[in-house]
C-alpha positions as a Markdown table, in Angstrom:
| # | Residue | x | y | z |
|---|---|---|---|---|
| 1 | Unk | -5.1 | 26.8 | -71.5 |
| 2 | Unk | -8.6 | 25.5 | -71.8 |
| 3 | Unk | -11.8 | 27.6 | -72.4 |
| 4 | Unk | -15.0 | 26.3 | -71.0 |
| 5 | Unk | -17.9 | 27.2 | -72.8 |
| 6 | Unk | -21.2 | 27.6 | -70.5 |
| 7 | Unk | -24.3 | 26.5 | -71.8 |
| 8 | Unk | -27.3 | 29.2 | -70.3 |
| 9 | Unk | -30.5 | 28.2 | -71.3 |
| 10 | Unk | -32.5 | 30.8 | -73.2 |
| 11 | Unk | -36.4 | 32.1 | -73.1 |
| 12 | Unk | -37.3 | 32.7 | -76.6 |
| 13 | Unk | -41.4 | 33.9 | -77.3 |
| 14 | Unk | -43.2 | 33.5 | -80.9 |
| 15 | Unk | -45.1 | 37.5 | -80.0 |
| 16 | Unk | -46.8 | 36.4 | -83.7 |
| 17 | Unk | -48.2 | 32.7 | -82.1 |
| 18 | Unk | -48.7 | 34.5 | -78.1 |
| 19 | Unk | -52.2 | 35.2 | -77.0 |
| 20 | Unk | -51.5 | 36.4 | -73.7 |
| 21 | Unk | -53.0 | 33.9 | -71.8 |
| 22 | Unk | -51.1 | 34.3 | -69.0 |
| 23 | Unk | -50.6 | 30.3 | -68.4 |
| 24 | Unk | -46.9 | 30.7 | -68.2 |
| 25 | Unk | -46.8 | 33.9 | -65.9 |
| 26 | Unk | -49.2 | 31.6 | -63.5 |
| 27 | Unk | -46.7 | 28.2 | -63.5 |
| 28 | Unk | -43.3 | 30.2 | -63.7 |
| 29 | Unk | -43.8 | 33.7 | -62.4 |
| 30 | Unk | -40.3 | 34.3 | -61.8 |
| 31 | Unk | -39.3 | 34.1 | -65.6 |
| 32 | Unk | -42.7 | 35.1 | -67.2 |
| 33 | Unk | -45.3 | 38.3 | -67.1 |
| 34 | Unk | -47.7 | 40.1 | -69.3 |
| 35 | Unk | -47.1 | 43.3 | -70.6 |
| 36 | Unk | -49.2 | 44.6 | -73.2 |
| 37 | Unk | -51.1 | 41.3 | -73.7 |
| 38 | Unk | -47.9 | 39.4 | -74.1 |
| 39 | Unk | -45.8 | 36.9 | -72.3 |
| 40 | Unk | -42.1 | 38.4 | -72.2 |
| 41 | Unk | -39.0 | 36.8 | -70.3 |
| 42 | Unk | -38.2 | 38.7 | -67.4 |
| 43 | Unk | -34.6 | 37.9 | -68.4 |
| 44 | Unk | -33.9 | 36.1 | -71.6 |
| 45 | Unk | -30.9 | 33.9 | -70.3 |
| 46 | Unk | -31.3 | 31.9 | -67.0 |
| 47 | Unk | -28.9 | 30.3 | -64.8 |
| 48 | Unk | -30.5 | 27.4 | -64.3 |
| 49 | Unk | -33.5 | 25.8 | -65.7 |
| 50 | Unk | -36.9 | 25.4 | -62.6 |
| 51 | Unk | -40.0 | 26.1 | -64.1 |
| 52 | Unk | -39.4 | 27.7 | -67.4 |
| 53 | Unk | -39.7 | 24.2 | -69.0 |
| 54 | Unk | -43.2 | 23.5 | -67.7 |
| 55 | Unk | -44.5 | 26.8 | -68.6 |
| 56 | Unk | -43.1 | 25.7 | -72.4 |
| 57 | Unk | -45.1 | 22.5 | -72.3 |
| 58 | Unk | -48.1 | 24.1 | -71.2 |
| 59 | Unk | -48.1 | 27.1 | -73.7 |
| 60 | Unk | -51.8 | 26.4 | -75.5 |
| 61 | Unk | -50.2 | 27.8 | -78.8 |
| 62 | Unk | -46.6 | 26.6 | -78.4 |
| 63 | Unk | -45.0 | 29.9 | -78.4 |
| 64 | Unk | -42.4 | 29.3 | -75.7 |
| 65 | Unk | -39.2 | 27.7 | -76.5 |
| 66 | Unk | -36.5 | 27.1 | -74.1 |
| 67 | Unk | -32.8 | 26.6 | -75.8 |
């Protein structure tokens, strides 16, 4: 028998590097929101990969990373 292993992409925040600018809440609202003046993942593993990867790009301090 053969396991499959299933990759699911993760939403990881630097809170140190976030400034709360709310740039990835605005292109990815589904994934993103501010809470206490920082971005947090509304769920930390996602099925499938939309927006999440343009809200990393456009992170002014680099503190999204999507793995």
């Amino acid at each position: 028998m053969v396991k499959l292993l299933l990759f699911m992409p993760k939403i990881k925040i630097d809170k140190k590097k976030c400034i709360g600018c709310g740039v990835c809440a605005n292109i990815c609202p589904e994934s993103f929101e501010i809470k206490n003046g920082k971005s947090h993942a509304k769920k930390a593993n996602i099925d499938k990969i939309t927006c999440e990867k343009k809200a990393e790009k456009n992170c002014p301090v680099n503190a999204i990373s999507i793995e």
